[in-house]
Structure formats: structure tokens, C-alpha cells
C-alpha positions as CSV (number, residue, x, y, z in Angstrom):
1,X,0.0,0.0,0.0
2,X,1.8,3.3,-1.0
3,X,1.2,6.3,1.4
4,X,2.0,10.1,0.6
5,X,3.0,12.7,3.4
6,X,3.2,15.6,1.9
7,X,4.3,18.4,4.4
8,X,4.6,22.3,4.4
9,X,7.5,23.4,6.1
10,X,8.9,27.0,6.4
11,X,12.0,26.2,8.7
12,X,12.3,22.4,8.5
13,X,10.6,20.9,11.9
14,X,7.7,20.4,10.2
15,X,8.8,18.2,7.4
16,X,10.7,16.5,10.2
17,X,8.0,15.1,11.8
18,X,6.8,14.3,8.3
19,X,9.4,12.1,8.1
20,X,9.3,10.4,11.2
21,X,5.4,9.7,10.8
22,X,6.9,8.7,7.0
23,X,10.0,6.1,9.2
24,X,7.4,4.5,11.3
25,X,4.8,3.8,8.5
26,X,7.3,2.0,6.5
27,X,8.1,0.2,9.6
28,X,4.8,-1.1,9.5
29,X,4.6,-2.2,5.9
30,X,3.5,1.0,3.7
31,X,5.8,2.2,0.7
32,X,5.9,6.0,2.1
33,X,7.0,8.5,0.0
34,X,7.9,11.6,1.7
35,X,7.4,15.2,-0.2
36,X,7.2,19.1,0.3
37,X,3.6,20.2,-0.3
38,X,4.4,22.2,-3.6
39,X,6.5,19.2,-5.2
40,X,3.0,17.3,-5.0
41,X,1.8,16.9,-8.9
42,X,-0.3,14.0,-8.2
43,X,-2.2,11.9,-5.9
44,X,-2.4,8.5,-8.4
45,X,-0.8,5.9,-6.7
46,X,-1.5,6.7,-3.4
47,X,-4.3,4.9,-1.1
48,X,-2.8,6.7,1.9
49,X,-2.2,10.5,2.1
50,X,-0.9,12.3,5.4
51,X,-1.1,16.1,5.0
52,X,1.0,18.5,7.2
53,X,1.7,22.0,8.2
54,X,3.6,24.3,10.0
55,X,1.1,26.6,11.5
56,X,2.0,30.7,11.7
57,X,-0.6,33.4,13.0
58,X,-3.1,31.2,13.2
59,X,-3.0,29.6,9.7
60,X,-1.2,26.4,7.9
61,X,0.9,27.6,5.2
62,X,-0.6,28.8,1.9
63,X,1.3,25.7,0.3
64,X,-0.6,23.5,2.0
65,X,-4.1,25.3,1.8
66,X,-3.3,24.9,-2.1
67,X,-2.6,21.2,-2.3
68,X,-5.6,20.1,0.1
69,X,-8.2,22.6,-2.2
70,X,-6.9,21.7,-5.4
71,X,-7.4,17.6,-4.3
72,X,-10.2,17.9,-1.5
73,X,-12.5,15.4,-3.8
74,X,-9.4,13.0,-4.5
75,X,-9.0,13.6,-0.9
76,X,-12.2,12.3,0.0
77,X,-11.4,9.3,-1.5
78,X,-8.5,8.3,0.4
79,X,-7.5,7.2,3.8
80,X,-6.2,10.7,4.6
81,X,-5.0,12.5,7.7
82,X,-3.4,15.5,8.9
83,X,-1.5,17.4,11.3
84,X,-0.4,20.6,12.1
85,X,3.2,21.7,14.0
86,X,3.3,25.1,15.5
87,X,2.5,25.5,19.5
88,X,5.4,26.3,20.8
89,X,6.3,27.2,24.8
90,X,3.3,26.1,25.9
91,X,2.8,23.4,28.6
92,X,0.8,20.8,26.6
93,X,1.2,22.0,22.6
94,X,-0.7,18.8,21.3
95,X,-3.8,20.4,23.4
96,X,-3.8,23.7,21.2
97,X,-6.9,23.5,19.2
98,X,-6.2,23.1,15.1
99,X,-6.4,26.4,13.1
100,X,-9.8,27.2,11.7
101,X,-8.7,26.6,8.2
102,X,-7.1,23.1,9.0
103,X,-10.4,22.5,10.7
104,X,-12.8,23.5,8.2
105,X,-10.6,21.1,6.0
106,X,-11.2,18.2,7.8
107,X,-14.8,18.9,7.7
108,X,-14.7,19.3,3.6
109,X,-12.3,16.5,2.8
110,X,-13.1,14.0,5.0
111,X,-10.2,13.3,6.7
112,X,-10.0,10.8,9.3
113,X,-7.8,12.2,12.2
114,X,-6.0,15.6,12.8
115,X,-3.3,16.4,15.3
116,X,-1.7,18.8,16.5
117,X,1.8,18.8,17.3
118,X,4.3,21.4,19.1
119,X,7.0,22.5,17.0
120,X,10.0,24.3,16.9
121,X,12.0,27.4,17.3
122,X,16.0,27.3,16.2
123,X,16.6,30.8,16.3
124,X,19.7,30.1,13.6
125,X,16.7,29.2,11.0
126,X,14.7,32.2,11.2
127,X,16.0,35.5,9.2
128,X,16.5,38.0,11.5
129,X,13.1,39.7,11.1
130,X,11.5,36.7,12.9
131,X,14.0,36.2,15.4
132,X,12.7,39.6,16.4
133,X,9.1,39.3,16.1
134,X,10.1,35.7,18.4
135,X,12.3,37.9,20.9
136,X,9.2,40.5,20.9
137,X,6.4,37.7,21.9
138,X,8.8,36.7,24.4
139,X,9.0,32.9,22.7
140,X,12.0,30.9,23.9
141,X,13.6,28.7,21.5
142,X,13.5,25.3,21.8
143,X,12.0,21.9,20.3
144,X,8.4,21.2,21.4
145,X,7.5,18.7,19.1
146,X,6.4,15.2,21.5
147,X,8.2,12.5,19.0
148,X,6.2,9.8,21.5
149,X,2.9,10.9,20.2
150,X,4.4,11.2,16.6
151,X,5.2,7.3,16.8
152,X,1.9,6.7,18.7
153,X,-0.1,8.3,15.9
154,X,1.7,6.9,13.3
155,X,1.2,3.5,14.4
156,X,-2.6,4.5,14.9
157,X,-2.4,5.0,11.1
158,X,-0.7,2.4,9.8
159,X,-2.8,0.0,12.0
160,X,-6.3,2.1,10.8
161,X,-5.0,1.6,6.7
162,X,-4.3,-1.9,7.5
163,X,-6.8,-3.0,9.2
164,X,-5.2,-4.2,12.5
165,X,-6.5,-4.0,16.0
């Protein structure tokens, strides 16, 4: 069974976890291929597709917002999933609530399960206009992302696409 994960990452922590959820699926039998959002041309071939984004003011990147519009019907049709990567310096980021947009599209695509995992702030990623804007909100750098629950889901996949229990 051939998955997708198709991620939209500004920084690179995002497509990180895309390719950890992409490590432990192929653990567990899937052909993953692992791609940034606007490399996507096509979702033939694919039974399982695992969307993700990096999430910024509020939103998941425009990359992403494009793909999951421009296939929502295709979408439908698959065993499809997604998360979002952004809370950062809080006590419990997988508790933040998914953007509105990410939550109106799992209401129009049918999706099966959305997550939401911290992220991450490097400050030698950012330019230097958003280590400012980071310094101003007062956000301390710093890896929030729970790789636990990023194995934990992705064997929750893997075992919904393949019908184990």
C-alpha cells in the first residue's frame, strides 16, 4: 500500500515530523514517499495521504491550503490524515486547538484524524526579522514537538489503513 505525506514546512521541523510519521509507516509495511507540499503533482498511486503543516498566526501555510483545495475530492477518496506543527512554549502543545482553516478542511475532505503537534523554534533558522518578532512575543527557542505521540499516531495510522486492531 503506498502512502504520501506531503508536508509544508517553512523552517524544516515540520517536514521533520513528516518524516518520522513517514519512518514508522514504513516500519509497518507501507511504501511512504515523503514530499514538500508544492513538489505534490499527483495523488495517483497513493491509497494513503498524510497532509501536514507548519502553522503561523493562526494559519497552515498557503502551500498546504493549495494542495488540500486543489485535491479535496481526491482527498475524500482516500485514507487521509493530517497534522499541524506550531504550538510552541506552551505546557501541553498537542492540546492547542487546530487552526480554523485546518479544521474546516477536515470537515470538507473528509479526513479521518487531525493532530496537533508542538513545533519548533531554532533561532539560527529564522531570518532575522522573525528572530525579532520571536524575541518581541517573548517565545523561547527550543524543540516542542512530542516525537512519542508522533510514533503513537503513526502506528494508529498504519494500524487504521491496515486494518489491524
Amino acid at each position: 500500500m503506498k502512502a504520501l505525506i506531503a508536508v509544508a514546512s517553512r523552517h524544516g521541523s515540520t517536514i521533520e515530523l513528516g518524516r518520522r510519521l513517514g519512518a514508522v509507516l514504513g516500519e509497518r509495511g507501507l511504501d511512504v514517499r515523503v514530499s514538500p507540499a508544492e513538489k505534490v503533482e499527483s495523488l495517483n498511486g497513493y491509497s494513503v495521504v498524510v497532509l501536514g503543516s507548519a502553522v503561523y498566526a493562526s494559519k497552515m501555510l498557503p502551500t498546504m491550503t493549495a494542495l488540500a483545495y486543489r485535491w479535496r475530492d481526491q482527498l475524500a477518496r482516500r485514507a487521509t490524515y493530517l497534522f499541524c506543527s506550531g504550538p510552541v512554549d506552551a505546557p501541553d502543545p498537542s492540546a492547542a486547538p487546530l487552526p480554523h482553516d485546518a479544521r474546516q478542511l477536515v470537515r470538507i475532505s473528509g479526513i479521518r484524524d487531525a493532530r496537533m503537534f508542538g513545533g519548533a523554534v531554532f533561532f539560527d533558522r529564522l531570518r532575522p526579522t522573525e528572530r525579532a518578532s520571536m524575541r518581541m512575543w517573548g517565545t523561547n527557542p527550543g524543540d516542542y514537538r512530542d516525537w512519542d505521540r508522533v510514533v503513537e499516531w503513526g502506528e494508529q495510522i498504519a494500524d487504521d489503513v491496515l486494518g489491524r486492531v
